[in-house]
DSSP file (Angstrom, degrees, kcal/mol; ACC not computed):
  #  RESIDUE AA STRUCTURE BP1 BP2  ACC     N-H-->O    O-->H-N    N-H-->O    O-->H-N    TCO  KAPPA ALPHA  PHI   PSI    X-CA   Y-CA   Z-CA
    1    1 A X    >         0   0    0      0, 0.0     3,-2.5     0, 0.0     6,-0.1   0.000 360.0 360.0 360.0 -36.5   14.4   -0.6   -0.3
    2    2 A X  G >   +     0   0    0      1,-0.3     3,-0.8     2,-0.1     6,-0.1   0.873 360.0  67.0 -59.6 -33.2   16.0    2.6   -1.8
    3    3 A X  G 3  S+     0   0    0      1,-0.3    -1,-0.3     2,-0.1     2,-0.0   0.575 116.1  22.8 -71.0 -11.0   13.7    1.4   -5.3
    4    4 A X  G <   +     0   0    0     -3,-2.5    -1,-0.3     1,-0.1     5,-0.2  -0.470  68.7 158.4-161.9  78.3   10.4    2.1   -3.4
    5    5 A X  S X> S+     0   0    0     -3,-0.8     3,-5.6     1,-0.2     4,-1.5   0.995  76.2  61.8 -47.1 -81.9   10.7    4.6   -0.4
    6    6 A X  T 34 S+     0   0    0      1,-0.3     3,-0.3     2,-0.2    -1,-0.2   0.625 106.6  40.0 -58.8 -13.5    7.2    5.4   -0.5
    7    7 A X  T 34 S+     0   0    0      1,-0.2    -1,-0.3    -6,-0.1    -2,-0.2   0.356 118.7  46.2-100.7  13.6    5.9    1.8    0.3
    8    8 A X  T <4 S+     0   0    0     -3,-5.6    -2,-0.2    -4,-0.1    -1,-0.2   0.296 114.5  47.5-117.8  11.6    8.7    0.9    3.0
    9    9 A X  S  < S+     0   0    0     -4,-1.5     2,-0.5    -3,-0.3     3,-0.1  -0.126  91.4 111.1-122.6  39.2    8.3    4.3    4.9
   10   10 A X  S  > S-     0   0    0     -5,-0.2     4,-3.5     1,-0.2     5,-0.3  -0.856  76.4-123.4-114.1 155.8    4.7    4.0    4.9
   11   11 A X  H  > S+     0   0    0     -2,-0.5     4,-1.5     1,-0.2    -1,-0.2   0.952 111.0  50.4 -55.4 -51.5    2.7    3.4    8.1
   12   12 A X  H  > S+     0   0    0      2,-0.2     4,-1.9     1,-0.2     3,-0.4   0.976 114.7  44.6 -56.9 -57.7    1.0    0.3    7.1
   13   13 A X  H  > S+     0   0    0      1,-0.2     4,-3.4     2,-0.2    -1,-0.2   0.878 108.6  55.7 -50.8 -35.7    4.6   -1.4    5.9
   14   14 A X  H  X S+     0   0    0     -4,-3.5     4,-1.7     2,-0.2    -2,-0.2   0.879 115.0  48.5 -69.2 -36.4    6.5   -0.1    9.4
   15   15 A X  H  X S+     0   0    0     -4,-1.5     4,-0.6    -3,-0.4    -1,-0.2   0.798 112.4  39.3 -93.0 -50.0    3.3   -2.2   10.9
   16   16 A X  H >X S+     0   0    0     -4,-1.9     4,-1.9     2,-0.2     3,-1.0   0.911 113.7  60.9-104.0 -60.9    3.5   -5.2    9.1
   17   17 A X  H 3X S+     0   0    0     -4,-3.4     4,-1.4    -5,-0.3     3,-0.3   0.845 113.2  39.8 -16.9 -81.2    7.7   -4.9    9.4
   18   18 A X  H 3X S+     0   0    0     -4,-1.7     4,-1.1     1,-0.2    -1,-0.2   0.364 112.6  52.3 -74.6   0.3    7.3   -5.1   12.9
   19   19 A X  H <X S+     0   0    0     -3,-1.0     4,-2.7    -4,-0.6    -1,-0.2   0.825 110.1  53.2 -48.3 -71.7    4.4   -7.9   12.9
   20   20 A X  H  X S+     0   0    0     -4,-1.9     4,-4.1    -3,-0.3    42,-0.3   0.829 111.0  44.7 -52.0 -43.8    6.8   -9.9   10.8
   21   21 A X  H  < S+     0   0    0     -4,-1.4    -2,-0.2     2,-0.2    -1,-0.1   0.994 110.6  53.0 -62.9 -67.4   10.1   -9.6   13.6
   22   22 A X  H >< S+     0   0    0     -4,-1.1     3,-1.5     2,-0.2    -1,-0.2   0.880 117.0  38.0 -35.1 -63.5    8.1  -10.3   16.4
   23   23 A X  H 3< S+     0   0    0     -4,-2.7    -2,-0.2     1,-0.3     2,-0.2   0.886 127.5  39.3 -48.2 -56.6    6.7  -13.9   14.4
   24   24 A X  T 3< S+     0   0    0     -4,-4.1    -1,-0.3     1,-0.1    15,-0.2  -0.167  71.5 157.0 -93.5  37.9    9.8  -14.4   13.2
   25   25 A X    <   +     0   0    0     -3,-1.5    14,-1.3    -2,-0.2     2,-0.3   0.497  65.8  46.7 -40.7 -10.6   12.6  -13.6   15.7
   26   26 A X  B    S-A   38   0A   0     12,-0.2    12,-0.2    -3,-0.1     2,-0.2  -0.939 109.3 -76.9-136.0 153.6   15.4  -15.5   14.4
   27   27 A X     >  -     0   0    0     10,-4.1     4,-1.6    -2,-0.3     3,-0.4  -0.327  35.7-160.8 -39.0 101.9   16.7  -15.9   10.8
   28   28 A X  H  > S+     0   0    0     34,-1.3     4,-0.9    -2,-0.2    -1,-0.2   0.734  97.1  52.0 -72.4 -20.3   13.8  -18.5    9.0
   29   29 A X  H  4 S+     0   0    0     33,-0.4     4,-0.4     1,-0.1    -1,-0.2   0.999 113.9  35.6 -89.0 -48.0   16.9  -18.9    6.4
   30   30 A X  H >4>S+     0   0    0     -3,-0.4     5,-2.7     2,-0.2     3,-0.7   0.722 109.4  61.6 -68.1 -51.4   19.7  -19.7    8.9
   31   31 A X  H ><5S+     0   0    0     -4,-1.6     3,-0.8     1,-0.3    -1,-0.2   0.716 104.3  51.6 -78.7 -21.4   17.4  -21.7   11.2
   32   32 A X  T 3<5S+     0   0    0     -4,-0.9    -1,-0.3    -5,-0.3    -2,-0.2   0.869 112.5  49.8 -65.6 -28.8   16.9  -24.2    7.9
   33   33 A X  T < 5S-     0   0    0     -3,-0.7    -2,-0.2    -4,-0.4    -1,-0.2   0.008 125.1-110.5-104.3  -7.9   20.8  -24.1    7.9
   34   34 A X  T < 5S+     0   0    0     -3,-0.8    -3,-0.2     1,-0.3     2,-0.1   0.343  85.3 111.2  77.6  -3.7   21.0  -25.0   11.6
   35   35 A X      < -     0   0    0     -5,-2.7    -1,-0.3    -6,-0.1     2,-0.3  -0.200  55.4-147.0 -88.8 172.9   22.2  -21.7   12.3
   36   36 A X        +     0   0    0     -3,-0.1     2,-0.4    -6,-0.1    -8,-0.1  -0.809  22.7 155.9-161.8 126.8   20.6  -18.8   14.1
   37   37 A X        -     0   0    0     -2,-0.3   -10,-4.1   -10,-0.3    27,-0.2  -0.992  52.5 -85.6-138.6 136.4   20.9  -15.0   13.7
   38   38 A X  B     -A   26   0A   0     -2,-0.4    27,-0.3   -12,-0.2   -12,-0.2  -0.185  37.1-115.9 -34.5 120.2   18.6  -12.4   14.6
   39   39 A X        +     0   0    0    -14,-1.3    25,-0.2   -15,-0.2    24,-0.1  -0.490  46.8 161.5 -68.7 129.5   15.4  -11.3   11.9
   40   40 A X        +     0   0    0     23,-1.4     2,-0.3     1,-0.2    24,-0.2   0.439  64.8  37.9-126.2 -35.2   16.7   -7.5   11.2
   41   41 A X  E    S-B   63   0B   0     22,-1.9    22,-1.4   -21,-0.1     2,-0.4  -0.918  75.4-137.5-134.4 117.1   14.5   -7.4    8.2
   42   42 A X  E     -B   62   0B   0     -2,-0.3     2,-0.3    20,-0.2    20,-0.2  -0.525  35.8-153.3 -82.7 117.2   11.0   -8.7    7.2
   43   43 A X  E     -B   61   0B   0     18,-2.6    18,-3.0    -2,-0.4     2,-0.4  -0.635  16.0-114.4 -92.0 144.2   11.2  -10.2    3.7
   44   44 A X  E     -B   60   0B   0     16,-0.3    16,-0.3    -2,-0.3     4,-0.1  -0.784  13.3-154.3 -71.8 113.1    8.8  -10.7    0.8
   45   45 A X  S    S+     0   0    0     14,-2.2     2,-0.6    -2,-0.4    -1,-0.2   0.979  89.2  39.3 -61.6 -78.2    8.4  -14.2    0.3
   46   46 A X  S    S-     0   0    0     13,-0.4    -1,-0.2    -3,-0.1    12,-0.1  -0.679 100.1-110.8 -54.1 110.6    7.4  -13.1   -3.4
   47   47 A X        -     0   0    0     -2,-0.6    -2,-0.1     1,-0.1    -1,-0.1  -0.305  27.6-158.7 -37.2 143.0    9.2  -10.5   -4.9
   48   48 A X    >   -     0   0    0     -4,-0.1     3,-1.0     6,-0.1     6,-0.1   0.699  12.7-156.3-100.6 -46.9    6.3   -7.3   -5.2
   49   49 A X  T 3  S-     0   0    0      1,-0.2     2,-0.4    -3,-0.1     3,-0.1   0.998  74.4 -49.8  59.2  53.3    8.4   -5.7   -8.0
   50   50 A X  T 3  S+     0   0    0      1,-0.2    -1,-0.2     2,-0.1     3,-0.1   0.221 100.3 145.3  76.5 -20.1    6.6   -2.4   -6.8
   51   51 A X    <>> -     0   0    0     -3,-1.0     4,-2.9    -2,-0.4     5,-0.5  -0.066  40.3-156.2 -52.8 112.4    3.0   -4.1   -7.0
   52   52 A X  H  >5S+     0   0    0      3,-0.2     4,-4.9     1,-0.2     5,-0.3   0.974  90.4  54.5 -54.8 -40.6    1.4   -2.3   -4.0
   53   53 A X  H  >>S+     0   0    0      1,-0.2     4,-3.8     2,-0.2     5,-0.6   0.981 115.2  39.6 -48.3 -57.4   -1.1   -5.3   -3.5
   54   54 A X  H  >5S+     0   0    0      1,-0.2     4,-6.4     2,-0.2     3,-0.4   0.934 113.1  53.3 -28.0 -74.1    1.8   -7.7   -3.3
   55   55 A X  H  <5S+     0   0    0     -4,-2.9    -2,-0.2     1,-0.2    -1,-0.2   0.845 123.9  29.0 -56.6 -47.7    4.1   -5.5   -1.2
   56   56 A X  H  <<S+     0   0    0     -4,-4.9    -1,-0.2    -5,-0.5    -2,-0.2   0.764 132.7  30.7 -96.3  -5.8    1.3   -5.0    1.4
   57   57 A X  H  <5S+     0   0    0     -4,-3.8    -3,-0.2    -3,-0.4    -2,-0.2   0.665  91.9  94.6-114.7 -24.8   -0.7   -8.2    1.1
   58   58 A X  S  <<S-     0   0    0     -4,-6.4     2,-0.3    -5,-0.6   -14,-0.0   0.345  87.9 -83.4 -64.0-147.8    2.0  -11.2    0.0
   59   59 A X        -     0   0    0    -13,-0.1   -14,-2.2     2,-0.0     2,-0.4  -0.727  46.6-150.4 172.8 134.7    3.6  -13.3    3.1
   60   60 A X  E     -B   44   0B   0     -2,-0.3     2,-0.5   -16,-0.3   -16,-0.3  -0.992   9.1-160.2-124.7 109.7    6.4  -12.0    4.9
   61   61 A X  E     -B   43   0B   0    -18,-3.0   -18,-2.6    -2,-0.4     2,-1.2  -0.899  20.5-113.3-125.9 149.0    9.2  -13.5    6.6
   62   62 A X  E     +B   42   0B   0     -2,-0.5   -34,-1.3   -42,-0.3     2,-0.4  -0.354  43.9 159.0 -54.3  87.4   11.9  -12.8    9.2
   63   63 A X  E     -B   41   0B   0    -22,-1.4   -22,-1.9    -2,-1.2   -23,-1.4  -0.838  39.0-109.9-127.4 151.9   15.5  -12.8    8.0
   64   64 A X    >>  -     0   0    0     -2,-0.4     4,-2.6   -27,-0.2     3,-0.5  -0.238  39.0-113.9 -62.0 133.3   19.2  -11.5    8.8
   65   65 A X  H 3> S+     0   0    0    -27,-0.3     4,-1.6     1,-0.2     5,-0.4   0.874 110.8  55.1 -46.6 -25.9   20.6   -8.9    6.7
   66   66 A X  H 3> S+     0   0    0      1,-0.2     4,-4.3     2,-0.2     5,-0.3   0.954 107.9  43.0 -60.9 -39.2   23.2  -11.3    5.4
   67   67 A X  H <>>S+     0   0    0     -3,-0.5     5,-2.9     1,-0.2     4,-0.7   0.847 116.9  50.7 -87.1 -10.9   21.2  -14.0    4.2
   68   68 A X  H  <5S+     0   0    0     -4,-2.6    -1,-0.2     3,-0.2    -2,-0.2   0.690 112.0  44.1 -72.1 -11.0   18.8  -11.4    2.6
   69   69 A X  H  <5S+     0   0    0     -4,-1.6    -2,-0.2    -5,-0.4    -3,-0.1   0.729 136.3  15.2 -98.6 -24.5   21.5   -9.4    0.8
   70   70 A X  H  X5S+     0   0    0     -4,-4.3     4,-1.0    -5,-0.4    -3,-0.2   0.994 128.3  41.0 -84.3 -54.6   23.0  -13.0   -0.4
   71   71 A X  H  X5S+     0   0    0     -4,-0.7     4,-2.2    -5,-0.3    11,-0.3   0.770 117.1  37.6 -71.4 -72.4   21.2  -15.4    0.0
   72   72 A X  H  ><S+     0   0    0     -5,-2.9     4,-0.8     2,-0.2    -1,-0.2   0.520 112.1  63.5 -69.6 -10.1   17.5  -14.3   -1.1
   73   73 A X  H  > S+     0   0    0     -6,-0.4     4,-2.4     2,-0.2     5,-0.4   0.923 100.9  48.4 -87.1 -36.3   18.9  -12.4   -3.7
   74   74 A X  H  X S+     0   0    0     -4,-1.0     4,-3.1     1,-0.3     3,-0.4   0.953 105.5  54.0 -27.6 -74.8   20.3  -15.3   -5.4
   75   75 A X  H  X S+     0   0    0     -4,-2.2     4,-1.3     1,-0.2    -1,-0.3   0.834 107.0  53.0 -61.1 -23.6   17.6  -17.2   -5.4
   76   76 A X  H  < S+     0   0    0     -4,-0.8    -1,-0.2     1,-0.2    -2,-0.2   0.766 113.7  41.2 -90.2  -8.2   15.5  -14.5   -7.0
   77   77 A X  H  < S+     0   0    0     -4,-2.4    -2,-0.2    -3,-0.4    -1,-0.2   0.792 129.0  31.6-101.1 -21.8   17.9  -13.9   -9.9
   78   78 A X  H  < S-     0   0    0     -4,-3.1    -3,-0.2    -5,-0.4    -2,-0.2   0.323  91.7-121.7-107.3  13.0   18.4  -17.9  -10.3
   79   79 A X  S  < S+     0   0    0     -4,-1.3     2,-0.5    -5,-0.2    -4,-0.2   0.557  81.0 104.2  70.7   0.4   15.6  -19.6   -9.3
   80   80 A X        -     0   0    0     -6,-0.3     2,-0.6    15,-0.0    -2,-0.2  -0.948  59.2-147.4-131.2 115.9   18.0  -21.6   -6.5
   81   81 A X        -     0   0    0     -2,-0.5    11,-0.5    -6,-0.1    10,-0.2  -0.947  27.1-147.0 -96.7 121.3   18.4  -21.4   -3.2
   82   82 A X        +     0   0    0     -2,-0.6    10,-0.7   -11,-0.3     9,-0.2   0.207  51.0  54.2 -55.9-180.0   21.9  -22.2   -2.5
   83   83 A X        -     0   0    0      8,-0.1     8,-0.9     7,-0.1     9,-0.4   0.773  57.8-131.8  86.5 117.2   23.3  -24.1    0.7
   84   84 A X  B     -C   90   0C   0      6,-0.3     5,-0.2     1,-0.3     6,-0.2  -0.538  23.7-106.8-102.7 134.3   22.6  -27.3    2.4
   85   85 A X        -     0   0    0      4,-3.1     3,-0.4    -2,-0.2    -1,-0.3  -0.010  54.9 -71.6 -58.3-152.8   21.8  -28.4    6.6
   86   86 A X  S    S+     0   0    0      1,-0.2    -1,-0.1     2,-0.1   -53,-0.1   0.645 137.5  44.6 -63.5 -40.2   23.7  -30.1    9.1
   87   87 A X  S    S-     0   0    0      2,-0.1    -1,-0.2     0, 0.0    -2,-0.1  -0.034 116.8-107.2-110.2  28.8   23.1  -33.4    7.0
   88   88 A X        +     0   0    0     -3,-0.4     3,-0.2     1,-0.2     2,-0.1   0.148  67.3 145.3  83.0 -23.7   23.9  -31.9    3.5
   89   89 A X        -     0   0    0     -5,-0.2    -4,-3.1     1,-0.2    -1,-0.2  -0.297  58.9-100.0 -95.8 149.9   20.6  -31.8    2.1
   90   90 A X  B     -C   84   0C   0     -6,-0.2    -6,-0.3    -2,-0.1    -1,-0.2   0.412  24.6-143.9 -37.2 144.5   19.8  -28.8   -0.3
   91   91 A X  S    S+     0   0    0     -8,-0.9    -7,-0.1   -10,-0.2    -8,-0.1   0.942  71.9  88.4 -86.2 -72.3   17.8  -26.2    1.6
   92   92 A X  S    S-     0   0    0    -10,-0.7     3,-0.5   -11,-0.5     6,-0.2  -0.078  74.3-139.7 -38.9 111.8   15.4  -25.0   -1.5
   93   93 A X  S    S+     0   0    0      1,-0.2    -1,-0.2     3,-0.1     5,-0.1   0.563  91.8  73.8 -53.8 -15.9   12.7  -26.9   -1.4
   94   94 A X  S    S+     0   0    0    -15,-0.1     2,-0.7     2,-0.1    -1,-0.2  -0.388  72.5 118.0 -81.8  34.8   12.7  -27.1   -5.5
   95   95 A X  S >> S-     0   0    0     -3,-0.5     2,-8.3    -4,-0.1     3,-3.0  -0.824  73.8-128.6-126.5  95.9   15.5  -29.3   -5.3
   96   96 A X  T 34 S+     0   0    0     -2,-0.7    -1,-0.1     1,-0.3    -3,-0.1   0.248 106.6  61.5 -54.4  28.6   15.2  -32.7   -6.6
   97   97 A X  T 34 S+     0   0    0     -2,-8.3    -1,-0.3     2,-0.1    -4,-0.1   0.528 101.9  52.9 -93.5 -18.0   16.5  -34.2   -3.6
   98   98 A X  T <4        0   0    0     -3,-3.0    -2,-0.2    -6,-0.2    -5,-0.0   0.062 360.0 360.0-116.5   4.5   13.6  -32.8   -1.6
   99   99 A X     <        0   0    0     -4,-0.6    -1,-0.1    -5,-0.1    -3,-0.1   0.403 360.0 360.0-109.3 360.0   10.7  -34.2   -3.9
């Protein structure tokens, strides 16, 4: 967040934050994982990389600060989403177990 104050302290973002929590109340990463933690932070599906269109217009989802500081970061610096269900199979949908 600290890399682009003005577009997460902006009115429009605070709106669409709290849009996203409501929809999403419980972790969408966790709940693939069988798990469930409270959505603390509405995530970018896409990385915006500053693009305002992106950042206000891309697809948003609910998630817990852990799996957003581990979890999603991972996957955006490796292409991968780590981490398996209940029955083993990969969570990332890119995963040639899941095609």
């Amino acid at each position: 967040m600290s890399q682009y104050p003005k577009l997460y302290n902006s009115k429009r973002w605070k709106q669409i934050r709290l849009d996203t929590l409501a929809r999403d109340p419980l972790c969408v990463m966790c709940i693939k994982i069988g798990d469930h933690a409270p959505s603390t932070i509405a995530d970018h599906v896409e990385p915006h990389r500053g693009n305002e269109h992106r950042f206000f217009n891309g697809r948003t989802q609910g998630v817990c600060k852990p799996c957003h500081d581990r979890h999603k970061q991972r996957q955006e610096k490796s292409g991968i989403l780590l981490g398996g269900d209940n029955e083993g199979v990969p969570v990332d949908p890119l995963h040639h177990w899941n095609n």
